[in-house]
NUFIGU-737754 format. One record per atom (N, C-alpha, C, CB): residue in one letter; x, y, z. Coordinates in pm, whole numbers, plus 50000, padded with zeros to 5 digits. Atoms other than C-alpha are relative to their C-alpha. Glycine has a CB too. Layout:
<sites>
AXYZ;...
</sites>
This chain:
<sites>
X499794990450108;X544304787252401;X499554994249866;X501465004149994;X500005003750163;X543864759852101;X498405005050004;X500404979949941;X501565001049985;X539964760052220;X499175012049924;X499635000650164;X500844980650033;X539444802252165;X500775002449865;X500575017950154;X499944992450171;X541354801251787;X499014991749905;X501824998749915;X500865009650058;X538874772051722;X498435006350021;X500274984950076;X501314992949974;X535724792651842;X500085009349885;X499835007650152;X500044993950054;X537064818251679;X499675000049840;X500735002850043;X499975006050135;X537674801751345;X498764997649940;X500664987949999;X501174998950064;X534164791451326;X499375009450032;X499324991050007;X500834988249982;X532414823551463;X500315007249820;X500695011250164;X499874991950106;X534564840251157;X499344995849876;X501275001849978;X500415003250130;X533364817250868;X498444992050000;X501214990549936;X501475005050028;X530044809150999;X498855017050017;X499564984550154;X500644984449958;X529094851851104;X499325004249845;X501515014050062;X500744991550124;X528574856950702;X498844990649978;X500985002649844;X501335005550062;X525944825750679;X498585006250086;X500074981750013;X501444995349942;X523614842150952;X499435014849929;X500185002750181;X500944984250046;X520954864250843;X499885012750035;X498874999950012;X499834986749933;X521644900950898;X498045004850017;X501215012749872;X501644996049983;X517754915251036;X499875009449874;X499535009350165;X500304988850089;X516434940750741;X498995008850105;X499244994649843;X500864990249956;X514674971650937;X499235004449880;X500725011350068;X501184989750028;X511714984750833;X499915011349933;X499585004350092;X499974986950045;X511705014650627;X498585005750004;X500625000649862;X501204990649995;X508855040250738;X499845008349900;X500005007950106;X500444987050140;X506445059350476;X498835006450079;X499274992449806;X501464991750002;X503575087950497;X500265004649880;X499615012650116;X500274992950122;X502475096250181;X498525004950010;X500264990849872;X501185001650051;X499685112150051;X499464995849860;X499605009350022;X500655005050143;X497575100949738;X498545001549996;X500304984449969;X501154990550074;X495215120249571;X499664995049855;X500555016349985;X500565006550042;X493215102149306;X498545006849940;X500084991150086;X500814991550023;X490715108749043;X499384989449887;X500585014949966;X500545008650098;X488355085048799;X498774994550047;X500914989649964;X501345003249956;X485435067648780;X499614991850048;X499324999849942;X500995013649874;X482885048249007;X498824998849945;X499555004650187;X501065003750009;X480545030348867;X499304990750077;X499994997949911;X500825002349877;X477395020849058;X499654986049925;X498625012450048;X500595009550000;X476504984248977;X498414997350046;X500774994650054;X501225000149929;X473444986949220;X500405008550090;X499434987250052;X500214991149898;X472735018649431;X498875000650055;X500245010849969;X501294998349887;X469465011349657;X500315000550131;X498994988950000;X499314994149824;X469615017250032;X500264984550007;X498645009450167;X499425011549962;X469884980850067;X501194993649981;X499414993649973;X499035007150095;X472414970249812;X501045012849944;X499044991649861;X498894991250030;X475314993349702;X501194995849949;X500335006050099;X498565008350081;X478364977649459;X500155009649905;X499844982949918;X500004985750078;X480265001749316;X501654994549953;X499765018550119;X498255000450034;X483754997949083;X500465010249963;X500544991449895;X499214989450022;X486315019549062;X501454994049936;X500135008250139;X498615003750050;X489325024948877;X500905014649954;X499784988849859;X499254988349979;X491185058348985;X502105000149943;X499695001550187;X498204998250069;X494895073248854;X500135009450090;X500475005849813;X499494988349922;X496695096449088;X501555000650019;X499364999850138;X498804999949916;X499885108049232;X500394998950179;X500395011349960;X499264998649846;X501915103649548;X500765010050063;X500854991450016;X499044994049949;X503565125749751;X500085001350175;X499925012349929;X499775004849864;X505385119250045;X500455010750119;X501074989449987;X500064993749860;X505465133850390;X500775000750087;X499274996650061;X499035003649977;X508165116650530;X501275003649963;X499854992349986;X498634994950113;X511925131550527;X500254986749967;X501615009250067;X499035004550111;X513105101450333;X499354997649900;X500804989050022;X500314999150130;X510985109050072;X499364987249911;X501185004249948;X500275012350056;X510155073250013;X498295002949885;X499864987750157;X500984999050069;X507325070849725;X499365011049980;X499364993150031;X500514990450051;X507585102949617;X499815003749870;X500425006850043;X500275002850080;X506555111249311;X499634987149919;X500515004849983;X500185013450012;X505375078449234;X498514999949926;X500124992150151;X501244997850068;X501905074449018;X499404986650006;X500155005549853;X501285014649965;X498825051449118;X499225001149941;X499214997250127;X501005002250079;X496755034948948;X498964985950094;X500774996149834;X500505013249906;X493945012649152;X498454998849941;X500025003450199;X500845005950067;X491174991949036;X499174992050117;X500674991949888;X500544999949909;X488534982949278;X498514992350029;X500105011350012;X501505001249939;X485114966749440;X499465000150134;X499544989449966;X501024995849815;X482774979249732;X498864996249975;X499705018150068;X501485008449963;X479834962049857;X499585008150129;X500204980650040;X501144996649870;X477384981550116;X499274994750043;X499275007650002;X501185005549973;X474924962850244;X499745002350140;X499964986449964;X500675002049855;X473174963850584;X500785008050107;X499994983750047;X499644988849910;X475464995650697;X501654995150003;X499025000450167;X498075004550019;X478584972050613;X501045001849896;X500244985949998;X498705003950089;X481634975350408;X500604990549978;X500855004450020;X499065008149997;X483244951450251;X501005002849846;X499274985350023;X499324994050085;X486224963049976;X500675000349950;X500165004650000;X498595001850067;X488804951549778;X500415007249880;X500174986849962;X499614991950152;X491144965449524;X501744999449968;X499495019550014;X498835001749998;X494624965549391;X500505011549963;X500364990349938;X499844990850023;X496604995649343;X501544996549944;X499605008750103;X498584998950082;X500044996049090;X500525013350078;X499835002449806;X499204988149949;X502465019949225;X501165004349927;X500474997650129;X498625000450065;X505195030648971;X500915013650012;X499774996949844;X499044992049976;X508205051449034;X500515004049873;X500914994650084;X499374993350151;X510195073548776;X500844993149911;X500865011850022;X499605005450117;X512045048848662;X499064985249948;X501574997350026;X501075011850054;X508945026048543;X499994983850113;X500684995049807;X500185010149900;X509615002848874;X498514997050033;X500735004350123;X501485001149921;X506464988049038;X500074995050096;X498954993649949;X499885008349922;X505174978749322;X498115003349996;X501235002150138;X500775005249962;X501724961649418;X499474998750078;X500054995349989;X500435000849871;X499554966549650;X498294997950053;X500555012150047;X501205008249960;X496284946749806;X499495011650101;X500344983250074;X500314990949912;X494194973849947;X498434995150053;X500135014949928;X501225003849928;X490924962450177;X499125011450079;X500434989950099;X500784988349906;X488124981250397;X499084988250012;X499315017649930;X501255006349907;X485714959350619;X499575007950092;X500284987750076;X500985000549874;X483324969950852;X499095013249997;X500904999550150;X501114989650033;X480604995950948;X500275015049931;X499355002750133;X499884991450100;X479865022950728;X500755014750098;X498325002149917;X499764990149940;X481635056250852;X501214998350139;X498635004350030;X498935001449869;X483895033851133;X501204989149879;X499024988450199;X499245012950071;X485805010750846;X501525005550005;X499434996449819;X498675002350021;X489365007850829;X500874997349881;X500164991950062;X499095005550135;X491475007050511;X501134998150030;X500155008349880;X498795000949978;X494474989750502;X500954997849856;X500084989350101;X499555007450110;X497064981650227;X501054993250081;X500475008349865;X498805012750051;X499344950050165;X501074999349913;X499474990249942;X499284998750146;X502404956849960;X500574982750021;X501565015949982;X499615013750003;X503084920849810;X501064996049887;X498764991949983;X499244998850124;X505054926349511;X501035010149935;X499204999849928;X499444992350081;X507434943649307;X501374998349878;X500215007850088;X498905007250104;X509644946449013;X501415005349967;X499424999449865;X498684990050005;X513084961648943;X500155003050176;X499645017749886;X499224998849827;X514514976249277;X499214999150107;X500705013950038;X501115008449948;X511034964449433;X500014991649990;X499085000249980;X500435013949996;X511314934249402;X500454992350131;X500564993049876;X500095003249857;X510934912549673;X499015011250156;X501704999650021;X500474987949931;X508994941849847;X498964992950102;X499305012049891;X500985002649867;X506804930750190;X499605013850078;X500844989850118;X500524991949911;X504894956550408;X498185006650018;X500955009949975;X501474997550001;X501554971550504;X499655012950084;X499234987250059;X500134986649942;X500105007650622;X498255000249983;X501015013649906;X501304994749961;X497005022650755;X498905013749921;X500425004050134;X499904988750078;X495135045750470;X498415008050102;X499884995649791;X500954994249930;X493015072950606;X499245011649911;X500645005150125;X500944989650066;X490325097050415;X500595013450030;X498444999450054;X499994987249948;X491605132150428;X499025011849926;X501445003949997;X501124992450050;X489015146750199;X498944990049975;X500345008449872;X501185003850033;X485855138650123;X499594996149890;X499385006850023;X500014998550135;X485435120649832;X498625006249926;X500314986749951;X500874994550067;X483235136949586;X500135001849866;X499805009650048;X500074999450118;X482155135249265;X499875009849940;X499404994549969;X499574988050079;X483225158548993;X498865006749948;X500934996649887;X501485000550062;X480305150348759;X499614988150038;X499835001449842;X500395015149987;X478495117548751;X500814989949947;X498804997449943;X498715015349954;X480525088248849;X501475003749946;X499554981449895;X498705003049970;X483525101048873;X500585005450148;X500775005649887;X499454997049891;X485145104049160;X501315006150055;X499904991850036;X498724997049950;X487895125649361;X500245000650132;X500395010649956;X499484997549837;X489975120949699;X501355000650008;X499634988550105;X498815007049935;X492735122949889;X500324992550151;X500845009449995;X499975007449893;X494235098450136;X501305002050073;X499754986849964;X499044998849935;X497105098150402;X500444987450025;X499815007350097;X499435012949957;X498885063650395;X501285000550119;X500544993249861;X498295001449946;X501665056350667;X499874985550031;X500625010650160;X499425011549977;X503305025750713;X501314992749980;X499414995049960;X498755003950012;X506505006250686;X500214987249858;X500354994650157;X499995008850086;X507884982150442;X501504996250028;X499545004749860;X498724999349975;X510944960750395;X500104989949835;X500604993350179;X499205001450126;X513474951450096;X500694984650022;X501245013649984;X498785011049942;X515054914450110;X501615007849974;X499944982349888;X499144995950049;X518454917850121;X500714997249877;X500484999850070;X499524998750165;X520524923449791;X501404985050007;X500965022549956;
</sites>
């Protein structure tokens, strides 16, 4: 009997040092986006183009996560030889002036590439923020007038919060 109030004793005052898991919180948003692209070099060979679009979010998902939320992303694409290669960072701020940060990429052939984002940052009730989602073209981007550009995209993916 002394053995199981001595297990017990430490199960009770060692259960708060283990790490409770944090789940995942799932998003679909969309983000629709609008500014300009300028062409560095547009020949069929060579293609570098920056961008630096402002848009809103709105989410898809019932928990609403990153809804209303306003992006701002700043950007470089390289074409060459039918390839993509594409970086860019996109600010994400919520209504109450929170942010969060996010590393957005695209490699590979033209028309099969993949965009992904990286959330790596954030500040106020983001902070500490980790996760990453799959963005997908749902319109076509197209320019308004010359060099500017408009789309929208369908992000889903998950993210997680350390704990508080």
């Amino acid at each position: 009997m002394h053995s199981r109030i001595k297990v017990f004793v430490v199960l009770f005052f060692l259960f708060p040092l283990i790490p409770i898991a944090h789940a995942e919180t799932p998003f679909d948003v969309t983000s629709c986006v609008v500014g300009p692209a300028t062409a560095l070099s547009s020949s069929k060979e060579l293609m570098i183009l920056g961008a630096d679009f402002k848009g809103i979010i709105m989410s898809n998902h019932e928990n609403k996560v990153f809804d209303n939320f306003i992006s701002q992303f700043v950007g470089i694409s390289r074409i060459m030889r039918g390839q993509v290669d594409a970086v860019g960072y996109t600010k994400l701020t919520d209504l109450d002036g929170d942010v969060i940060y996010v590393k957005t990429t695209c490699v590979g052939p033209m028309g099969k590439t993949a965009w992904k984002w990286i959330l790596f940052h954030g500040t106020g009730k983001w902070k500490g923020v980790t996760g990453s989602a799959d963005v997908h073209p749902i319109t076509k981007g197209q320019r308004l007038v010359k060099e500017v550009w408009r789309g929208c995209y369908r992000i889903t993916g998950t993210f997680e919060l350390p704990p508080k």
